[in-house]
Structure formats: structure tokens, C-alpha cells
C-alpha positions as CSV (number, residue, x, y, z in Angstrom):
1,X,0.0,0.0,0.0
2,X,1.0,3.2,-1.1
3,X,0.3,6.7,1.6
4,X,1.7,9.5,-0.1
5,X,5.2,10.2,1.5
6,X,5.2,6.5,2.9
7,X,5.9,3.3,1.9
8,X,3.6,1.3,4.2
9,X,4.3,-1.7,2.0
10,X,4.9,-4.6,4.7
11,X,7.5,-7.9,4.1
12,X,6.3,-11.1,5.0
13,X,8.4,-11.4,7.9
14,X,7.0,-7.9,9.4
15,X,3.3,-9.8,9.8
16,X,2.9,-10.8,12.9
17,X,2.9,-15.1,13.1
18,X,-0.9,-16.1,13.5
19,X,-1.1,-13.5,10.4
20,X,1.6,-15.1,8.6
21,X,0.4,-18.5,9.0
22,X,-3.0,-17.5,7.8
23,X,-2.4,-16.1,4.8
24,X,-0.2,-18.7,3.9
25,X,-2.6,-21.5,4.4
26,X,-5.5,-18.8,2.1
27,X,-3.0,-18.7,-0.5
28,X,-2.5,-22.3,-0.4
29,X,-6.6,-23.0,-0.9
30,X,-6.4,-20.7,-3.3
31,X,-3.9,-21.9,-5.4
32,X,-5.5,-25.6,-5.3
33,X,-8.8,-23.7,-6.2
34,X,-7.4,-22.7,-9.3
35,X,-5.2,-26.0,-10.1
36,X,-8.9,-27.7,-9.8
37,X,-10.8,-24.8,-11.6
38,X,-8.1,-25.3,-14.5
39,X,-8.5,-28.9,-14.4
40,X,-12.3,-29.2,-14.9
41,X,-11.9,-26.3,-17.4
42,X,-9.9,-28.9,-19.9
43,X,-12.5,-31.5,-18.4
44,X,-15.2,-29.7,-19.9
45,X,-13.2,-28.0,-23.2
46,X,-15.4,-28.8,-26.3
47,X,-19.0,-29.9,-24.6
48,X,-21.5,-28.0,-26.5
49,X,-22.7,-24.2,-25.0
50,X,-26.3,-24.5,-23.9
51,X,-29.2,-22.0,-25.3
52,X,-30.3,-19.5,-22.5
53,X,-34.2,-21.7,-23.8
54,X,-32.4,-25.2,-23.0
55,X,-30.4,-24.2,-19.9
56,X,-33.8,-22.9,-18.7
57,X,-35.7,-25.8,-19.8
58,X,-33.3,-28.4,-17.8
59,X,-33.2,-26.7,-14.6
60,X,-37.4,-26.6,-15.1
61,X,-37.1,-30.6,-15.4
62,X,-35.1,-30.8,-12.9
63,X,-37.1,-28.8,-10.2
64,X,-40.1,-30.6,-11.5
65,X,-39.0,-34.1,-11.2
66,X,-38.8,-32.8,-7.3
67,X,-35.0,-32.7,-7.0
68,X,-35.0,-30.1,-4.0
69,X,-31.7,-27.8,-5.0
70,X,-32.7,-27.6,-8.1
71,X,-36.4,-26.3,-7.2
72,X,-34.5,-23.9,-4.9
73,X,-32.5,-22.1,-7.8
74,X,-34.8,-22.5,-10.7
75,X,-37.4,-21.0,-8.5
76,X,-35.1,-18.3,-7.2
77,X,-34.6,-17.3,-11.3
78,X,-30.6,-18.8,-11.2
79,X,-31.7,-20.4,-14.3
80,X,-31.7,-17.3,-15.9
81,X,-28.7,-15.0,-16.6
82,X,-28.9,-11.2,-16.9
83,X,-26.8,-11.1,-20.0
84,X,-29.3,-13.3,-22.4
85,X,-32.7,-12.8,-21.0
86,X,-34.1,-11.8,-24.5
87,X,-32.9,-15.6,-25.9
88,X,-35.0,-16.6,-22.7
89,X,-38.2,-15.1,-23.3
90,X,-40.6,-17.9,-23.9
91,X,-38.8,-19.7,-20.7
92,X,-39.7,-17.1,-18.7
93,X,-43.5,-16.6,-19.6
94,X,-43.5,-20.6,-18.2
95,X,-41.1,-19.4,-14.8
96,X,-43.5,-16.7,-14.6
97,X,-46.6,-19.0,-14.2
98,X,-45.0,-21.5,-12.2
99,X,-41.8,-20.2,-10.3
100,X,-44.1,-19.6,-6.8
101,X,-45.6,-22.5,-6.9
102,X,-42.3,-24.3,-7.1
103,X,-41.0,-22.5,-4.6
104,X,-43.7,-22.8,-2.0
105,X,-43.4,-26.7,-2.4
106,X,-39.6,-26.3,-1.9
107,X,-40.2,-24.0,1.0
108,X,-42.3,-26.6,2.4
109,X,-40.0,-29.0,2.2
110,X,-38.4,-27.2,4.5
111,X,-35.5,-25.7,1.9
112,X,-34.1,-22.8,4.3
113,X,-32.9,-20.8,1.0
114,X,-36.2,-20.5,-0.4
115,X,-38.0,-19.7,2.6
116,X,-36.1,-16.4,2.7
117,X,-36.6,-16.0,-1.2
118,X,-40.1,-16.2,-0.7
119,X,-40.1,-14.0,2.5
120,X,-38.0,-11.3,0.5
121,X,-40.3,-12.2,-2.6
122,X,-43.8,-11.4,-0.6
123,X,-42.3,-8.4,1.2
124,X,-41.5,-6.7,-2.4
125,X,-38.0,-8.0,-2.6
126,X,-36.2,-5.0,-3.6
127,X,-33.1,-4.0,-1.7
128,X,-32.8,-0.8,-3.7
129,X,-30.1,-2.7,-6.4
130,X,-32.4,-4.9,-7.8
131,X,-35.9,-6.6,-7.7
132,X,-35.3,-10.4,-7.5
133,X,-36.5,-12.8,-10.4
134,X,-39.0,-14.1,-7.5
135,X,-40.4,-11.6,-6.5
136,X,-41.1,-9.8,-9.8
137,X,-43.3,-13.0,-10.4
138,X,-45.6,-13.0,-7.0
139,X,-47.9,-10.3,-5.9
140,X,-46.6,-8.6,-2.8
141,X,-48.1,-9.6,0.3
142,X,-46.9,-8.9,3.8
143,X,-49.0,-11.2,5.3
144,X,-47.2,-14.4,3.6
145,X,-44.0,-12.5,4.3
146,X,-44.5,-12.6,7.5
147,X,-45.8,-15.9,7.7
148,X,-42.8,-17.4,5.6
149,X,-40.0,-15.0,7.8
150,X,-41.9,-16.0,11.2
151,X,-41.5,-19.8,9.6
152,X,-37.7,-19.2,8.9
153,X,-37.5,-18.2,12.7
154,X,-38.1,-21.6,14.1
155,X,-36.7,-23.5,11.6
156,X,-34.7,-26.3,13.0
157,X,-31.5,-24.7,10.8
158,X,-31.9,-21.3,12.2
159,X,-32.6,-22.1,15.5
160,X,-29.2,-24.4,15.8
161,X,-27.5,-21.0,14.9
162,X,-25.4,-19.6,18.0
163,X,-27.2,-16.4,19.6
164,X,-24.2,-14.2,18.0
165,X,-25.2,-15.4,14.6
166,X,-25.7,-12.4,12.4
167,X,-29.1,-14.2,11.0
């Protein structure tokens, strides 16, 4: 780090031990993180780039078939990327009439994740940045966002949670 008129650049053996150690042992998990990212990247060199319509239209089968993660994200709108919406249309109109639905039967499978998207969802889901896919698709309703955020509070997974967790 540069402060003009000082060098406030540190060497390695400045940083205090604990310090040292722990960066070293970051850097190390980093580095494997990018030995395996590089390996799965030549793992997966020449399979075929999915449509925004097909990538869409898997993660639907998937969340329909009742596989529990993948009603989570389809549901939350992960199956959708910002950067190709328009190739998605006719996926959407579908999410649109069925992405609560399959998030309330998540929810009430007791899927943590999608409780809160549906609590955020009901309660007009904006956090000033952006409105979620969610909860562009249900009406708002503070009742059912209570209901589902009162839900989420005694929730076997929150509850575990030590009192100092920032819930």
C-alpha cells in the first residue's frame, strides 16, 4: 500500500505469526482452487454451450422431477442469466406461471434458502439494487411474508445457529 510520502508496504516477515500462517494457508486453498478450476476447465473443453431456452428448460425438469436444489434455484430465477434474458423469453412466460408454486413446495420441504426468497419475494423484494427474479413474479403480500420470515425463525436450521449469529 502506497500513503503518499510513505511506503507502508509490509515484508512477510513484518506480519505478525498467526497473520503469517494465515495467509499462507489462504494462499495455499487458493492456489488448489485454481489447479482444480483449470483442471475441470480442460475436463469440460469442447462440450456443446447450452441455449439460455435449453439451460432454462433443464433446470425446469429438474425442479419438476422434485429434486429439492434444483427447485430452490430454478425457483429463485438462477436459471436465468442477466446477459441473455431476451434468448429466454418464452422460458420465462413458463417461470413466470409457475416459479411460486415451485417455490412454495420447496419452502415446504423445509428448503431454508427458499424460505427467505419467498419471505423477500412477498415483502417486495427490492433491496434498492435490484428486484429479484422471485419476486417480480408474485404479488406482494406482507402477510405471507411474514408468515414465511416467522417460519424461517423456528426453523430447525436457524434455530441451531449460536445467539451471535448475524441471522
Amino acid at each position: 500500500m502506497f500513503i503518499e510520502g510513505h511506503d507502508t508496504t509490509l515484508a512477510r516477515e513484518d506480519l505478525p505469526e498467526p497473520l503469517r500462517m494465515r495467509l499462507t494457508a489462504e494462499y495455499a486453498a487458493q492456489r488448489a482452487g485454481s489447479e482444480q478450476l483449470a483442471t475441470d476447465l480442460v475436463h469440460c473443453e469442447g462440450a456443446p454451450t447450452l441455449s439460455a431456452e435449453a439451460r432454462a428448460r433443464l433446470w425446469r425438469q429438474a425442479a419438476l422431477a422434485g429434486h429439492l436444489p434444483s427447485m430452490r434455484h430454478y425457483a429463485s430465477g438462477n436459471a436465468f442469466r442477466r446477459n441473455d434474458l431476451l434468448d429466454a423469453l418464452p422460458a420465462l412466460q413458463i417461470y413466470r406461471r409457475e416459479a411460486e408454486a415451485i417455490a412454495t413446495q420447496a419452502a415446504a420441504h423445509g428448503d431454508v434458502e427458499t424460505m427467505r426468497a419467498l419471505a423477500v419475494a412477498y415483502s417486495n423484494g427490492s433491496d434498492g439494487r435490484f428486484r429479484p427474479f422471485l419476486a417480480q413474479v408474485v404479488v406482494p403480500d406482507l402477510v405471507h411474508a411474514l408468515v414465511w420470515y416467522r417460519l424461517l425463525d423456528t426453523h430447525p436450521d436457524i434455530t441451531a445457529l449460536a445467539p451471535q449469529h448475524p441471522q
